[in-house]
PDB file as gemmi writes it, atoms N, CA and C in Angstrom:
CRYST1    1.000    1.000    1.000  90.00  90.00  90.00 P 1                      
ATOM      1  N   UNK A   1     -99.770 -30.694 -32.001  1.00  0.00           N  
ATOM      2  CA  UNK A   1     -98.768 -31.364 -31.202  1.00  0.00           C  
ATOM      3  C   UNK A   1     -99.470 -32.471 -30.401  1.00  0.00           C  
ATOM      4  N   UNK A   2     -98.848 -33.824 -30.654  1.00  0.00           N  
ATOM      5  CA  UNK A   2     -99.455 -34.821 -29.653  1.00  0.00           C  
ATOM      6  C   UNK A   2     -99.211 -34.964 -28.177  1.00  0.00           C  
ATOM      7  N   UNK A   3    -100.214 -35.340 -27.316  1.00  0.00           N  
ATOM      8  CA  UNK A   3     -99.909 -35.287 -25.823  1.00  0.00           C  
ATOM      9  C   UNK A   3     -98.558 -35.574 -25.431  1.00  0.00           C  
ATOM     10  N   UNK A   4     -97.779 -36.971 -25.872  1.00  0.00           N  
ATOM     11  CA  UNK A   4     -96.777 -37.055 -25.642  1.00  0.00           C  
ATOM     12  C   UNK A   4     -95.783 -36.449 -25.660  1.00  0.00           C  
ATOM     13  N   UNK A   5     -95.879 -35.582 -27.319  1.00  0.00           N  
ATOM     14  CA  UNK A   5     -94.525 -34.598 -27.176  1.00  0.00           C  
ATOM     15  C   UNK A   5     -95.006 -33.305 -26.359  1.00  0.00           C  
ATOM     16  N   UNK A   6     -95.765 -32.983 -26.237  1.00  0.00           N  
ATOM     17  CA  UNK A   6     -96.442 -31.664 -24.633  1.00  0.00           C  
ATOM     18  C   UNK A   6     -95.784 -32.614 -23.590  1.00  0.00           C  
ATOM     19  N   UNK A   7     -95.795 -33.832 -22.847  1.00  0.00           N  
ATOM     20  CA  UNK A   7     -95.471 -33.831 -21.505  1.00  0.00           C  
ATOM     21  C   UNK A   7     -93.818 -34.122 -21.830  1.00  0.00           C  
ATOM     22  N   UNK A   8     -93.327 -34.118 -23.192  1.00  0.00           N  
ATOM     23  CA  UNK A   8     -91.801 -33.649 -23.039  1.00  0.00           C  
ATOM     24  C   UNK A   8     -91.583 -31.984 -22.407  1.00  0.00           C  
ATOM     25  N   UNK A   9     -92.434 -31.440 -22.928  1.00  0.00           N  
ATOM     26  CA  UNK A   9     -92.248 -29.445 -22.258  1.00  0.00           C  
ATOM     27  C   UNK A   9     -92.592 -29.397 -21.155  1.00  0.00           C  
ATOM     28  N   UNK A  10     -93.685 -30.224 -20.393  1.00  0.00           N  
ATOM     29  CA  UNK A  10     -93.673 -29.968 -19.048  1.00  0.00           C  
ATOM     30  C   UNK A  10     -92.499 -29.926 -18.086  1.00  0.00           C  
ATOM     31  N   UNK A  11     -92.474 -28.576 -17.193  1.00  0.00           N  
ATOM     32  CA  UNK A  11     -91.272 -28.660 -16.268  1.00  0.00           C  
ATOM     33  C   UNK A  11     -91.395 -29.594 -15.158  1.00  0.00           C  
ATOM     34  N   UNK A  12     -92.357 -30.215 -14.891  1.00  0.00           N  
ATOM     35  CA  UNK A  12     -92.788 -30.937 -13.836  1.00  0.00           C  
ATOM     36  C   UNK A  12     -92.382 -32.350 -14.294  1.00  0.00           C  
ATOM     37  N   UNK A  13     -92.040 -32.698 -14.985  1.00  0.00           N  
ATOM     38  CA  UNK A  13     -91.963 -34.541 -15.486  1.00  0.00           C  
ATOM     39  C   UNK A  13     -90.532 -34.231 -15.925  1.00  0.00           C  
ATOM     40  N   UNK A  14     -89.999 -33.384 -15.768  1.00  0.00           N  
ATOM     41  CA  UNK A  14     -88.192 -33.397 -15.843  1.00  0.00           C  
ATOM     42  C   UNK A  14     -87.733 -34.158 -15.220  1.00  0.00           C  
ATOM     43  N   UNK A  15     -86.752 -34.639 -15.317  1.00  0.00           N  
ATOM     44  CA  UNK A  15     -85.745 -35.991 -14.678  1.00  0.00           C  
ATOM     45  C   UNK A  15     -86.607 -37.025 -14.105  1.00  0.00           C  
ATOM     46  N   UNK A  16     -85.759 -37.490 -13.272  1.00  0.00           N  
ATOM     47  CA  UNK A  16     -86.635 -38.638 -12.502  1.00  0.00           C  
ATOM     48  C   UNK A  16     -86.680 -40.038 -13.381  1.00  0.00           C  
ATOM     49  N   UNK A  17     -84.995 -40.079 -13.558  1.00  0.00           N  
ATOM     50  CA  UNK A  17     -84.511 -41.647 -13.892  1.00  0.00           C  
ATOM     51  C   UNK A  17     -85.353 -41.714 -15.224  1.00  0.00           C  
ATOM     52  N   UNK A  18     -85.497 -43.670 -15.057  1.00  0.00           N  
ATOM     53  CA  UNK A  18     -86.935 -43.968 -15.879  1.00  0.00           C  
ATOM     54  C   UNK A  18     -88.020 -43.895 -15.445  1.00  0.00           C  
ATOM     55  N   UNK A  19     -88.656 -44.093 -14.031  1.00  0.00           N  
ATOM     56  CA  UNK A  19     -89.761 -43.535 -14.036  1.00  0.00           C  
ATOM     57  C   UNK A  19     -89.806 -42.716 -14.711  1.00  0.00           C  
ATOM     58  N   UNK A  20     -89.144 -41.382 -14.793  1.00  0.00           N  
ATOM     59  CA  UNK A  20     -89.543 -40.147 -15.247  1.00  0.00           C  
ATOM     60  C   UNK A  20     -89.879 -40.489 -16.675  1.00  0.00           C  
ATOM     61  N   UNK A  21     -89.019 -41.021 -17.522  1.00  0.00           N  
ATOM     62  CA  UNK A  21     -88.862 -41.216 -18.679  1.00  0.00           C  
ATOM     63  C   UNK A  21     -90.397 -42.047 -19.508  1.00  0.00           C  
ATOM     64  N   UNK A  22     -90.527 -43.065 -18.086  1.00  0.00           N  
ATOM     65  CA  UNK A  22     -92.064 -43.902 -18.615  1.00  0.00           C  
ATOM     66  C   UNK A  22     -93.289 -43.179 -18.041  1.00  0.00           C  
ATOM     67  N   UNK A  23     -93.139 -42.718 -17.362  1.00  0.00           N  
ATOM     68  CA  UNK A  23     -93.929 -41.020 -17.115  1.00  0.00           C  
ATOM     69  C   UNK A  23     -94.266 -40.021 -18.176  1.00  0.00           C  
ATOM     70  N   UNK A  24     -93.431 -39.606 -19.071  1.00  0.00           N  
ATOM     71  CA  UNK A  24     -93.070 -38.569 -20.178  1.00  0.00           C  
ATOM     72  C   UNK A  24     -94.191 -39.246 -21.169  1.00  0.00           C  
ATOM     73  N   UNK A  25     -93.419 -40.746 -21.330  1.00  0.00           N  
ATOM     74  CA  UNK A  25     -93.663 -41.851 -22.305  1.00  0.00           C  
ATOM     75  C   UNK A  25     -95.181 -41.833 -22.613  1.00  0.00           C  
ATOM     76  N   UNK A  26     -95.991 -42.429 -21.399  1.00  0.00           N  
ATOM     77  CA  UNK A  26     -97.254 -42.938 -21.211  1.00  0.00           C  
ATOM     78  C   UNK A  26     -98.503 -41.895 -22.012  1.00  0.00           C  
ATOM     79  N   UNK A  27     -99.222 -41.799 -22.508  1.00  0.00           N  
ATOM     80  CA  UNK A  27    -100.165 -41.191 -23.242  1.00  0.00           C  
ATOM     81  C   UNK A  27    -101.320 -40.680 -22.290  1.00  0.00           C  
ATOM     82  N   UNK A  28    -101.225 -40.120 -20.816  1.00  0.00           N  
ATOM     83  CA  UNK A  28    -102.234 -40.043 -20.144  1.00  0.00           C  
ATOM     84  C   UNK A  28    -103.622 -39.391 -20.525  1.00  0.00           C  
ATOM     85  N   UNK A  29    -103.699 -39.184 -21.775  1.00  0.00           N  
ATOM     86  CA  UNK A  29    -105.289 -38.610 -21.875  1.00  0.00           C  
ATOM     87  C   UNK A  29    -105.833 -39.782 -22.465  1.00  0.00           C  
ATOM     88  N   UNK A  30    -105.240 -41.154 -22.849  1.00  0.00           N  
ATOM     89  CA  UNK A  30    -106.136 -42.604 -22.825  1.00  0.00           C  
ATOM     90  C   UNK A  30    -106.514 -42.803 -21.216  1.00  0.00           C  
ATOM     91  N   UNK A  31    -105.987 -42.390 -20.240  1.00  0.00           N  
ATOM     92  CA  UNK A  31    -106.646 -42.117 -18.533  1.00  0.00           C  
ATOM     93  C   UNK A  31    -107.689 -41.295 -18.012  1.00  0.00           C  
ATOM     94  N   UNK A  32    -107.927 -41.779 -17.276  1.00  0.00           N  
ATOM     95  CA  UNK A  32    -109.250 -40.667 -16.332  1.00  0.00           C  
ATOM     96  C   UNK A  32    -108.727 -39.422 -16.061  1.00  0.00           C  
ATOM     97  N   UNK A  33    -107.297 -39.543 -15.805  1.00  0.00           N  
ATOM     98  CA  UNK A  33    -106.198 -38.260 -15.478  1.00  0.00           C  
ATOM     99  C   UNK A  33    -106.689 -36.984 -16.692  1.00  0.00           C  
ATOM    100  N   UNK A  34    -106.363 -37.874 -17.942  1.00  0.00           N  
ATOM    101  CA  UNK A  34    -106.511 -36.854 -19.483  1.00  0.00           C  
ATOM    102  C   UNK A  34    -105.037 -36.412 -19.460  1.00  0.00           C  
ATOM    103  N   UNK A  35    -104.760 -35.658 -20.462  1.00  0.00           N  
ATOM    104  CA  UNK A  35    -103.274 -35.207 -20.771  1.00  0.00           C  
ATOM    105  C   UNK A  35    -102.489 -33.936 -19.434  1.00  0.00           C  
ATOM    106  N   UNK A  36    -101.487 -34.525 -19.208  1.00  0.00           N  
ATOM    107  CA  UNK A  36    -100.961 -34.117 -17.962  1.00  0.00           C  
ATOM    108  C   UNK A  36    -100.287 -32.727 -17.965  1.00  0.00           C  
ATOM    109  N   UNK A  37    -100.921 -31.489 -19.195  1.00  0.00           N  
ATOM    110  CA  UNK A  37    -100.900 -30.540 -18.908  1.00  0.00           C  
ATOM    111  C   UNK A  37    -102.120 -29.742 -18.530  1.00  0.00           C  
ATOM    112  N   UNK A  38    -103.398 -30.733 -18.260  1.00  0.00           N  
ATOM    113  CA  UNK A  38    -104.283 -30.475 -17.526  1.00  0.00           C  
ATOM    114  C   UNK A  38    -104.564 -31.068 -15.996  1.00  0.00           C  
ATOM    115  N   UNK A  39    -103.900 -31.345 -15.391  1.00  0.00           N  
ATOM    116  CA  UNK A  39    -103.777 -32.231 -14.451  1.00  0.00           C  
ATOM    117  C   UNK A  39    -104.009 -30.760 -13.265  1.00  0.00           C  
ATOM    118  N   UNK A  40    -104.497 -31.050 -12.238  1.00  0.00           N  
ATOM    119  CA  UNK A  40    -104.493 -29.880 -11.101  1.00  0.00           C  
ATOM    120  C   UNK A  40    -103.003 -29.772 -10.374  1.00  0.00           C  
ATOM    121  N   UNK A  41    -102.823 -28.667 -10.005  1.00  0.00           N  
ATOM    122  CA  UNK A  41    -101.927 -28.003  -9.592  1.00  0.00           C  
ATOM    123  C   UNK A  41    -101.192 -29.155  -8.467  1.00  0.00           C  
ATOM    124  N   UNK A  42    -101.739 -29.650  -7.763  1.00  0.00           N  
ATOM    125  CA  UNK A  42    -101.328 -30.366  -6.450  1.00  0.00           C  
ATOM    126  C   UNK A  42    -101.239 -32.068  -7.185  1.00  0.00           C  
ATOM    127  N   UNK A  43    -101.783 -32.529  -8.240  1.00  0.00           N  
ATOM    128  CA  UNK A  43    -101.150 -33.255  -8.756  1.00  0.00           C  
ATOM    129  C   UNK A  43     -99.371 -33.013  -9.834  1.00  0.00           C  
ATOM    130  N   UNK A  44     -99.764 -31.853  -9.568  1.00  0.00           N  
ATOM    131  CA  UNK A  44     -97.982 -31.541 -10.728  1.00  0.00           C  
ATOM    132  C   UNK A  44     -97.134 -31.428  -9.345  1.00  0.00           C  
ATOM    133  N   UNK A  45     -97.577 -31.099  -8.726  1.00  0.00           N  
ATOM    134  CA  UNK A  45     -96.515 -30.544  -7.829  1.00  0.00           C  
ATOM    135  C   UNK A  45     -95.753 -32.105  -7.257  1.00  0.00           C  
ATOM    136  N   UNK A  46     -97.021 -32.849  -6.597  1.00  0.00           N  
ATOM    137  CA  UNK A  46     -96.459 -34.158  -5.971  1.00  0.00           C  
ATOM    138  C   UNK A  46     -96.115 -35.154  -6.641  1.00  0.00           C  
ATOM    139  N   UNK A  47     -96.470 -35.234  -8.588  1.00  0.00           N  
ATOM    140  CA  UNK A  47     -95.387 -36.014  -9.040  1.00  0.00           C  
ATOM    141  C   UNK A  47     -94.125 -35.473  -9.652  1.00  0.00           C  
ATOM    142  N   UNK A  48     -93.616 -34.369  -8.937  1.00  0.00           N  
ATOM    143  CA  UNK A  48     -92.683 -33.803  -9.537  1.00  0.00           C  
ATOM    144  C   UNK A  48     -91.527 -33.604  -8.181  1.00  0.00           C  
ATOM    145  N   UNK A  49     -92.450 -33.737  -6.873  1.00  0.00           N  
ATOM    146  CA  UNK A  49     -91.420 -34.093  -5.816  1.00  0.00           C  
ATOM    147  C   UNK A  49     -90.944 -35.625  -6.036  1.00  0.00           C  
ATOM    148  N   UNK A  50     -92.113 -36.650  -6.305  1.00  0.00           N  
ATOM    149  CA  UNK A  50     -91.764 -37.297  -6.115  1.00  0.00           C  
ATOM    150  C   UNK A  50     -90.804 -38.277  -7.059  1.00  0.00           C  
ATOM    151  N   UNK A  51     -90.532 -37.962  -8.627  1.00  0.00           N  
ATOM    152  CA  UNK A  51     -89.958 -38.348  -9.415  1.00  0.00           C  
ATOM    153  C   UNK A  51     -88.062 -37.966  -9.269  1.00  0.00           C  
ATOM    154  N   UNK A  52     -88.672 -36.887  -8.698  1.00  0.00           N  
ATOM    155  CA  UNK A  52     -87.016 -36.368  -8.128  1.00  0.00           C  
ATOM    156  C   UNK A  52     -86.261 -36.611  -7.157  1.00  0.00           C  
ATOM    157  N   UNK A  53     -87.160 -37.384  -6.078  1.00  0.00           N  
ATOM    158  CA  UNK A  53     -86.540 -38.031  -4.782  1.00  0.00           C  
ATOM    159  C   UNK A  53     -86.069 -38.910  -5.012  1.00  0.00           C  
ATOM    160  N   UNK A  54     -85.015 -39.228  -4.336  1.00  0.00           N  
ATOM    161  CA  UNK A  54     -84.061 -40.748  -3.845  1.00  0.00           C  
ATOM    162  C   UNK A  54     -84.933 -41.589  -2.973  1.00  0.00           C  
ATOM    163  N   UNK A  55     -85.820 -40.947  -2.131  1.00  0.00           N  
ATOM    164  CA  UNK A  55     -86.488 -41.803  -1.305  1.00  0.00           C  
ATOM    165  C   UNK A  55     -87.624 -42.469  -2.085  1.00  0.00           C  
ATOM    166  N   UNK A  56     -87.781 -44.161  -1.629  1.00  0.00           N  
ATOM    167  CA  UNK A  56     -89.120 -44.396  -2.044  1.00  0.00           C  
ATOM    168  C   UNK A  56     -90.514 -43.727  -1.682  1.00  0.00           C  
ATOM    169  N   UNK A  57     -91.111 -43.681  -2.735  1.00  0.00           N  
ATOM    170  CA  UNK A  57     -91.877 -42.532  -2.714  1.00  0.00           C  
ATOM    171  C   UNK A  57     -93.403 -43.408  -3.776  1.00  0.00           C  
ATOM    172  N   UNK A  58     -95.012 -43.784  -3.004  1.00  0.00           N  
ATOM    173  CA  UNK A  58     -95.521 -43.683  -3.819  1.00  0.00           C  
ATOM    174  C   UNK A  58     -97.003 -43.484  -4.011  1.00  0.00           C  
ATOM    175  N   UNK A  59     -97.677 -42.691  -4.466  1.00  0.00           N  
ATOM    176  CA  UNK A  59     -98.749 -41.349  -4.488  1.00  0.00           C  
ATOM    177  C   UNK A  59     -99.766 -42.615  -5.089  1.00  0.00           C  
ATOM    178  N   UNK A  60    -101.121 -42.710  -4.661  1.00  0.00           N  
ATOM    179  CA  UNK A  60    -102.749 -43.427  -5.043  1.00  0.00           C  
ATOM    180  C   UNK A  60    -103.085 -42.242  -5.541  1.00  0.00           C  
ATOM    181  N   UNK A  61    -103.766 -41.704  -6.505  1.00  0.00           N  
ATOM    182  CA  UNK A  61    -104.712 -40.621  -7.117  1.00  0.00           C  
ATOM    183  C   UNK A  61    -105.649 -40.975  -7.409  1.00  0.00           C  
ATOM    184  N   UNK A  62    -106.907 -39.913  -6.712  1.00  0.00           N  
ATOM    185  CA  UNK A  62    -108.294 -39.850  -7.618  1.00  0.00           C  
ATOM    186  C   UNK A  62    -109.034 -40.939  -7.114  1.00  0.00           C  
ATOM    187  N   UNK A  63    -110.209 -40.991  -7.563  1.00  0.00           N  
ATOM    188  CA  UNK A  63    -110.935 -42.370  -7.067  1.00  0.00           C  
ATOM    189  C   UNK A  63    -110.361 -44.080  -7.709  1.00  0.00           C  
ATOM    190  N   UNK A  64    -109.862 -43.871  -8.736  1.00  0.00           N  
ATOM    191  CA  UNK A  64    -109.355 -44.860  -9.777  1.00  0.00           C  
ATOM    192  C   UNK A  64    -107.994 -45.224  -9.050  1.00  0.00           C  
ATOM    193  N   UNK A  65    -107.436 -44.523  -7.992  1.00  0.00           N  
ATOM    194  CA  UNK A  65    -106.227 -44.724  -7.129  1.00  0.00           C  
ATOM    195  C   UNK A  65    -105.091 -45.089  -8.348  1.00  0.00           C  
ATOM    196  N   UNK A  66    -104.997 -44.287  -9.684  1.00  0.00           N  
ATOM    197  CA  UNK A  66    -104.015 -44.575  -9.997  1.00  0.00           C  
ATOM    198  C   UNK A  66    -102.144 -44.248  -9.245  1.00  0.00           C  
ATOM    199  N   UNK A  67    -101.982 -45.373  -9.445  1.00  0.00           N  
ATOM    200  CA  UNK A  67    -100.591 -45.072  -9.034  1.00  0.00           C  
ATOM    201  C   UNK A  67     -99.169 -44.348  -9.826  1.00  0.00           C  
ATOM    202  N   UNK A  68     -98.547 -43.301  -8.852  1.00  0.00           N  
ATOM    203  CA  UNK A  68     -97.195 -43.109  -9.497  1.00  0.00           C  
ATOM    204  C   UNK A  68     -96.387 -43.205  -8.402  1.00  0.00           C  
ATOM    205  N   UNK A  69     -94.890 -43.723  -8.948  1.00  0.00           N  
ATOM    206  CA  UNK A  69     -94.272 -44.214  -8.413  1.00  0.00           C  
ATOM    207  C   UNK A  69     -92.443 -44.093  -8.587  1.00  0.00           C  
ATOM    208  N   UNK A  70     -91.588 -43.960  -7.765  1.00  0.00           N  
ATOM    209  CA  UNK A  70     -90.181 -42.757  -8.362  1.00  0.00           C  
ATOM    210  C   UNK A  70     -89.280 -44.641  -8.889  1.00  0.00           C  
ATOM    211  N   UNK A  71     -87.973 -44.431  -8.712  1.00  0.00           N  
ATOM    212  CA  UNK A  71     -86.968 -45.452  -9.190  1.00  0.00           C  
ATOM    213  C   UNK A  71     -86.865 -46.270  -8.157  1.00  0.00           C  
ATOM    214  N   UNK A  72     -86.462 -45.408  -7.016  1.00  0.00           N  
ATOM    215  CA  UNK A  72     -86.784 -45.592  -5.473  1.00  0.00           C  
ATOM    216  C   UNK A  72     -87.571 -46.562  -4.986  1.00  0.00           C  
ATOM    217  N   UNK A  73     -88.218 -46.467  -5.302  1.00  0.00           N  
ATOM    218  CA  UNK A  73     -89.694 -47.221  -5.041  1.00  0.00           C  
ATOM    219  C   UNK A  73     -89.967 -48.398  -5.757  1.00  0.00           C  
ATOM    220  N   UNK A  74     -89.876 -48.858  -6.469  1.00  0.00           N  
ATOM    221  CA  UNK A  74     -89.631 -50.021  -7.861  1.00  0.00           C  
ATOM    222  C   UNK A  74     -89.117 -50.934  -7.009  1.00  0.00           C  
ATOM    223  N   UNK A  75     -87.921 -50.786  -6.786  1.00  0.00           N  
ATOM    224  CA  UNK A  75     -87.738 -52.760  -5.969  1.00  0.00           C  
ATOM    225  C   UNK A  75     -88.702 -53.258  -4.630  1.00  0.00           C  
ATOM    226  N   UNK A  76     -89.455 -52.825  -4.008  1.00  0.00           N  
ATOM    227  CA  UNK A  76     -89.828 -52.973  -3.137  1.00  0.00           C  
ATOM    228  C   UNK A  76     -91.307 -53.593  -4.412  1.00  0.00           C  
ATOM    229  N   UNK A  77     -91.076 -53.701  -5.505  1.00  0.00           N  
ATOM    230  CA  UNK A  77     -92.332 -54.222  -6.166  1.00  0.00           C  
ATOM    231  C   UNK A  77     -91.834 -55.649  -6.683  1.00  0.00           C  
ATOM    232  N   UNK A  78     -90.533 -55.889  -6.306  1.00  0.00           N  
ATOM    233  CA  UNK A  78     -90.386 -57.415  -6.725  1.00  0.00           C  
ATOM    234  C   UNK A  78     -89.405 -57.298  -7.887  1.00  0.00           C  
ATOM    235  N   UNK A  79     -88.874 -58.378  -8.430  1.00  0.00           N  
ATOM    236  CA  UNK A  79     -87.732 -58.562  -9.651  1.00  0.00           C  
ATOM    237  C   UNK A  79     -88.213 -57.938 -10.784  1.00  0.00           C  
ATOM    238  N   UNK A  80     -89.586 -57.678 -10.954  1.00  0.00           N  
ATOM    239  CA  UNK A  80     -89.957 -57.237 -12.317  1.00  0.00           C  
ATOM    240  C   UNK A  80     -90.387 -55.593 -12.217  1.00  0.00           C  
ATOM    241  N   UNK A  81     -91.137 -55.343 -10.844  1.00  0.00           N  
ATOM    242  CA  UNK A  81     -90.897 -53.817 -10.623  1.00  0.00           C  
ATOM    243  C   UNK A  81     -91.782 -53.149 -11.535  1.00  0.00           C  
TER     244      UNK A  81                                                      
END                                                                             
């Protein structure tokens, strides 16, 4: 099974608009992250509050400060977001 279709089974990357969807999408073991059913506990947890909030909402990780970021949060990045 490829990473991508695993972070479709994760319960943690459920909903959450399109973020969620380009979340699901993204291939994170081409990342420092690696595939996001290895990810630590306190990283599942806080992109899984935060994909589900209405509020803008958006998390720096790791030394590489990758960013995630909810629907919420997207216009405050400009017309292209």
């Amino acid at each position: 099974m490829s990473n991508l279709d695993q972070n479709h089974r994760l319960p943690f990357l459920e909903g959450g608009g399109e973020m969620g969807e380009l979340t699901r999408h993204f291939d994170w073991a081409t990342t420092p992250l690696g595939p996001a059913y290895q990810w630590p506990q306190s990283l599942r947890t806080s992109v899984s509050l935060l994909l589900t909030s209405k509020f803008p909402m958006l998390i720096w990780w790791g030394q590489e400060l990758i960013q995630f970021y909810n629907d919420a949060y997207r216009p405050s990045l400009g017309q292209q977001g």
